[in-house]
DRENDO-1510 file (C-alpha; in Angstrom, 1 decimal, always signed):
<recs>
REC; n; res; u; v; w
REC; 1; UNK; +94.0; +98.4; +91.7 .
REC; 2; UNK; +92.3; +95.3; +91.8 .
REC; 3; UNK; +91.6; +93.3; +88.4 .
REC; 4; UNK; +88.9; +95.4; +86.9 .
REC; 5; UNK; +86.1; +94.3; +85.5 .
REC; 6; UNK; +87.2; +94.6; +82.0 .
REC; 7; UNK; +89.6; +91.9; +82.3 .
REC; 8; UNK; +87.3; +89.8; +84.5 .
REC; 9; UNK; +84.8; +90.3; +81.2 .
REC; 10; UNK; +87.9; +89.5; +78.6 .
REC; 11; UNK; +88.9; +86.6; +80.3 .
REC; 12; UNK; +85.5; +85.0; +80.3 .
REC; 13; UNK; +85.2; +85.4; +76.8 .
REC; 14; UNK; +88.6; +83.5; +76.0 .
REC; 15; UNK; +87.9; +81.0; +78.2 .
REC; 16; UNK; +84.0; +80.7; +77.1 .
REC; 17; UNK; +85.7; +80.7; +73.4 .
REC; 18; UNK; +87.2; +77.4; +74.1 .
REC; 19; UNK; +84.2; +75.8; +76.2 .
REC; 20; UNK; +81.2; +77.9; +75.0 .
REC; 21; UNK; +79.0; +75.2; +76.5 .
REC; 22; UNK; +79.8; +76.2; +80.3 .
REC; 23; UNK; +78.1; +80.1; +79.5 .
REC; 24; UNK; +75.1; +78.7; +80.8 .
REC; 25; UNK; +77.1; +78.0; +84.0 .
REC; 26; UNK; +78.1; +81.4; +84.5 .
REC; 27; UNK; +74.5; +83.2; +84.8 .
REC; 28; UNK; +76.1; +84.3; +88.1 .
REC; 29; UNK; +79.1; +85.6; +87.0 .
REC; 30; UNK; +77.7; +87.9; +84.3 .
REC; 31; UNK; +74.8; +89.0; +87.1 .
REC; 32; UNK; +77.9; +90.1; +88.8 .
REC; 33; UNK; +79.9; +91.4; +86.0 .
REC; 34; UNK; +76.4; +93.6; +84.8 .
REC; 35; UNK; +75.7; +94.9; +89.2 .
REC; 36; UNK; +77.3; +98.1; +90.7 .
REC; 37; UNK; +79.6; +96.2; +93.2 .
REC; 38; UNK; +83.1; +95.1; +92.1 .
REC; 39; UNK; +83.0; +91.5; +91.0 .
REC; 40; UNK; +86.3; +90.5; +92.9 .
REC; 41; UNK; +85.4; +92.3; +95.8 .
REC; 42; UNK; +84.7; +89.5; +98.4 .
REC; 43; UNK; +81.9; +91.4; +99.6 .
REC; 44; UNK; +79.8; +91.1; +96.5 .
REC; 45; UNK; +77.0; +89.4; +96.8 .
REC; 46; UNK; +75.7; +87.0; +95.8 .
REC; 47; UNK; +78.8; +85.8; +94.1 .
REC; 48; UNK; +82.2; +86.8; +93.6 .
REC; 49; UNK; +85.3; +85.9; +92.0 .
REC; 50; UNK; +88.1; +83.9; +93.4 .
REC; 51; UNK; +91.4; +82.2; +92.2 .
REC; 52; UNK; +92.9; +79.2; +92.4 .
REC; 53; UNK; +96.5; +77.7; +91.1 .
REC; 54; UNK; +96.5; +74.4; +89.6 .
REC; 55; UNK; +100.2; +73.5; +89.8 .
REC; 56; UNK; +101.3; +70.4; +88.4 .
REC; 57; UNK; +105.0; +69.2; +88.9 .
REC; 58; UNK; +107.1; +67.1; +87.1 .
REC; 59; UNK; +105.6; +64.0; +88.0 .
REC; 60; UNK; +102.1; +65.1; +86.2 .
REC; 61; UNK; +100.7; +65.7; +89.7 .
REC; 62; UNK; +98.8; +68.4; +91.1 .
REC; 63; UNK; +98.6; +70.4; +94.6 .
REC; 64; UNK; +95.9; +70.2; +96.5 .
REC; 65; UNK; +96.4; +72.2; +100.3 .
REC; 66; UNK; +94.5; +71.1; +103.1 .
REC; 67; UNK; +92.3; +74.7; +104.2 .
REC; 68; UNK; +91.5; +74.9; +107.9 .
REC; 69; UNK; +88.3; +76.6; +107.3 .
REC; 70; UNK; +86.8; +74.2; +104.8 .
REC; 71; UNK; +88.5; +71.0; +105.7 .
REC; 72; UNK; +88.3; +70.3; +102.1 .
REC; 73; UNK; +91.9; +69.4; +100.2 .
REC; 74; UNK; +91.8; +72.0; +97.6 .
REC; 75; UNK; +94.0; +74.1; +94.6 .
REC; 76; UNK; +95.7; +76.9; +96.3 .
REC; 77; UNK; +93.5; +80.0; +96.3 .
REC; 78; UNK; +91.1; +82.6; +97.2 .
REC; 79; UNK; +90.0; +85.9; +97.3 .
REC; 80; UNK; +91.2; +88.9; +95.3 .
REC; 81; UNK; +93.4; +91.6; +96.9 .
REC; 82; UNK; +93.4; +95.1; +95.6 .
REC; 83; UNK; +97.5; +95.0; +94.7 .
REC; 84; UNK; +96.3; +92.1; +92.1 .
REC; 85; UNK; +96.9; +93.3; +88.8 .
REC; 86; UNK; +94.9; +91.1; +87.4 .
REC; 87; UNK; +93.7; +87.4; +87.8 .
REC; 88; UNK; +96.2; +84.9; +87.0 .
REC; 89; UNK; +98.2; +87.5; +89.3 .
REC; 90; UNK; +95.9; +86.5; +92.3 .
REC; 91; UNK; +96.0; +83.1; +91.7 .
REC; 92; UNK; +100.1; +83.3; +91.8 .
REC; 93; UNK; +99.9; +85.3; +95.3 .
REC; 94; UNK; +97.6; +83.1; +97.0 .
REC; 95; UNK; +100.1; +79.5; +95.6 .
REC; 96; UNK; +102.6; +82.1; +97.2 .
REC; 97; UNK; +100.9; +82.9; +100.2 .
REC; 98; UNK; +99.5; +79.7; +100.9 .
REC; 99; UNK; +102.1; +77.0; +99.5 .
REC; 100; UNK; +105.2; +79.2; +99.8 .
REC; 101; UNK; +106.0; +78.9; +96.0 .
REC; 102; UNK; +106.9; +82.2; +94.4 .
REC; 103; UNK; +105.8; +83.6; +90.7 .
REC; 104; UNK; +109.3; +83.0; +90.1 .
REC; 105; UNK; +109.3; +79.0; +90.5 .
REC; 106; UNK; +106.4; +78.2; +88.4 .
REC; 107; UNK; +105.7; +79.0; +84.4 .
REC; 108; UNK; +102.0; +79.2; +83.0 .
REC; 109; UNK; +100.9; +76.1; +81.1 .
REC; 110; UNK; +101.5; +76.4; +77.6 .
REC; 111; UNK; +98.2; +77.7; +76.0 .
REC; 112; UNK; +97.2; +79.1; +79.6 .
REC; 113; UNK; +99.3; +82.0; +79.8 .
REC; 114; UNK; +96.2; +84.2; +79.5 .
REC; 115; UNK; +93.4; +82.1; +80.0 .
REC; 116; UNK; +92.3; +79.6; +82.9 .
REC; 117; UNK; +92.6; +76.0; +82.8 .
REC; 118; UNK; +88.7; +76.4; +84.5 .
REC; 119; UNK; +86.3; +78.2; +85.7 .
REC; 120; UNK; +83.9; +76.9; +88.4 .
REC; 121; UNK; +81.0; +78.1; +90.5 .
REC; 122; UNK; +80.7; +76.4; +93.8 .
REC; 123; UNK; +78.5; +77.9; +97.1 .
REC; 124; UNK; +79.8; +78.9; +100.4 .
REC; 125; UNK; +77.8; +78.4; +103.1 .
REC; 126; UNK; +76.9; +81.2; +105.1 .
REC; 127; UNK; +79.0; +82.5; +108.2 .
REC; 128; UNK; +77.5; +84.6; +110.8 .
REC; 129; UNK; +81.4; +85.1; +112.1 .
REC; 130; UNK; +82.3; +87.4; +109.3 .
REC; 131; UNK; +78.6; +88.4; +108.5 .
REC; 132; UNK; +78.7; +86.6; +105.2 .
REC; 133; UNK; +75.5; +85.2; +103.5 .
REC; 134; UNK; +75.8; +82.2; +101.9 .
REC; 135; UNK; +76.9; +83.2; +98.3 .
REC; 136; UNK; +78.8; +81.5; +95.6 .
REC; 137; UNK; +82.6; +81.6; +94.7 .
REC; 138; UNK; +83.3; +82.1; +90.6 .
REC; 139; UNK; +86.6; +80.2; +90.8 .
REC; 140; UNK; +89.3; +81.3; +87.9 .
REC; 141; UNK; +91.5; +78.2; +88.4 .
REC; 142; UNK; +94.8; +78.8; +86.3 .
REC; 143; UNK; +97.4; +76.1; +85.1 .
REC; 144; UNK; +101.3; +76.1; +86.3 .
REC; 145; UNK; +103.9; +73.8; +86.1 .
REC; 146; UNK; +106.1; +73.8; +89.0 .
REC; 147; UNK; +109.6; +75.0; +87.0 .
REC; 148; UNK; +111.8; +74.3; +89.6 .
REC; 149; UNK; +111.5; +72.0; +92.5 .
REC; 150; UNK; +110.8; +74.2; +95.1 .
REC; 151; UNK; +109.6; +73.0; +98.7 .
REC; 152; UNK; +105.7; +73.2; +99.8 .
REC; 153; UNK; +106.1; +75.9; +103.0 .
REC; 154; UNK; +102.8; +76.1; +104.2 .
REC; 155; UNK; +100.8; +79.4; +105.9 .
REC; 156; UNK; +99.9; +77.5; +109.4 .
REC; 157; UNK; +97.1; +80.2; +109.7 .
REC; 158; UNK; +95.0; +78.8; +107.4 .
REC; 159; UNK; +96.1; +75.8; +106.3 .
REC; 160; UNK; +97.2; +72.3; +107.5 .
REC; 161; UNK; +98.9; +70.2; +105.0 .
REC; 162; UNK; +99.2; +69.2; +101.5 .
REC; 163; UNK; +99.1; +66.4; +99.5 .
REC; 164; UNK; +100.2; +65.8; +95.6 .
REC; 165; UNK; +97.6; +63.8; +93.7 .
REC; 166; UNK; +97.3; +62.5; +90.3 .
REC; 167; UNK; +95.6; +63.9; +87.5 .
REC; 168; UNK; +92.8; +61.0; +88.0 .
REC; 169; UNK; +92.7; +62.2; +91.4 .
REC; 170; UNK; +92.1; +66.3; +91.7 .
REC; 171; UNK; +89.4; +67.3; +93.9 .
REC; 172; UNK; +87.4; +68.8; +91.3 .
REC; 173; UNK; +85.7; +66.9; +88.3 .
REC; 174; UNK; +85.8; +69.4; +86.4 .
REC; 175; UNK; +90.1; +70.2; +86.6 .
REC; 176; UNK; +89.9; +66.4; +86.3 .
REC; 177; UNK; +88.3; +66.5; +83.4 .
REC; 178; UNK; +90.4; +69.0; +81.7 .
REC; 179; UNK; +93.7; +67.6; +83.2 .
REC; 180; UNK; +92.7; +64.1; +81.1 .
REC; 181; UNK; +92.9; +65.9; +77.9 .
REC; 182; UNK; +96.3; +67.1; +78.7 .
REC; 183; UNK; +99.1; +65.7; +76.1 .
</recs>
């Protein structure tokens, strides 16, 4: 079962405990979590949740993977699967799936076991391809440190590289901005 709404709901709240003044940001998220359709179904619209894996190794650097269908450099992530139990579940699968780094390799950062490091709303554009409107992404982005060094094996499907950037340097300003207060 995929994480249910429940625990899409709980985990707002924790992370909206800690930054209360993002709820404003969220007016899609709790549109989706109030309709009929499944909120981490990717064919809710018009948003739906995602997950992403901020992984930070020993260097205090962070994994961005180069996606083919965005050409953006981005955290390791994506779309719900119904075997995700919940979340920070998803997030691990798609580092897994995308990076090649298992569950096993990485630990949660400490005070992030069971809420994200973020949470960010970004649009997608539309694509007649897969008959998607354009719709928005609600983007659980959970904090790892890589545990033990483990090499980057990339999914060639949809992905073409990686790159490990500073702190200063993540893609989003708003990991970057949570990644500064970091001791």
């Amino acid at each position: 079962m995929p994480p249910s709404t429940d625990h899409v709901r709980s985990v707002t709240e924790a992370y909206l405990a800690r930054h209360p003044d993002e709820r404003e940001s969220l007016t899609l998220l709790f549109a989706a979590l109030a309709g009929t359709d499944h909120p981490t179904s990717r064919k809710t619209f018009p948003a739906h949740v995602t997950c992403s894996a901020i992984l930070i190794n020993g260097e205090r650097l962070v994994l961005h993977i180069a996606h083919k269908a965005s050409g953006k450099l981005l955290a390791p992530g994506g779309h719900n699967e119904p075997a995700d139990r919940n979340l920070r579940d998803a997030a691990l699968r798609e580092l897994h799936e995308e990076a090649g780094i298992p569950p096993s390799a990485v630990v949660p950062l400490v005070g992030y076991e069971d809420v994200p490091l973020d949470i960010d709303v970004h649009t997608i554009e539309a694509n007649p391809s897969k008959n998607e409107p354009a719709h928005h992404h609600v983007d659980f982005r959970w904090a790892f440190h890589l545990g033990a060094e483990h090499a980057v094996t990339l999914q060639e499907e949809e992905v073409d590289g990686y790159e490990w950037r500073p702190f200063a340097s993540a893609a989003s300003p708003t990991v970057r901005a949570k990644l500064a207060l970091l001791t």
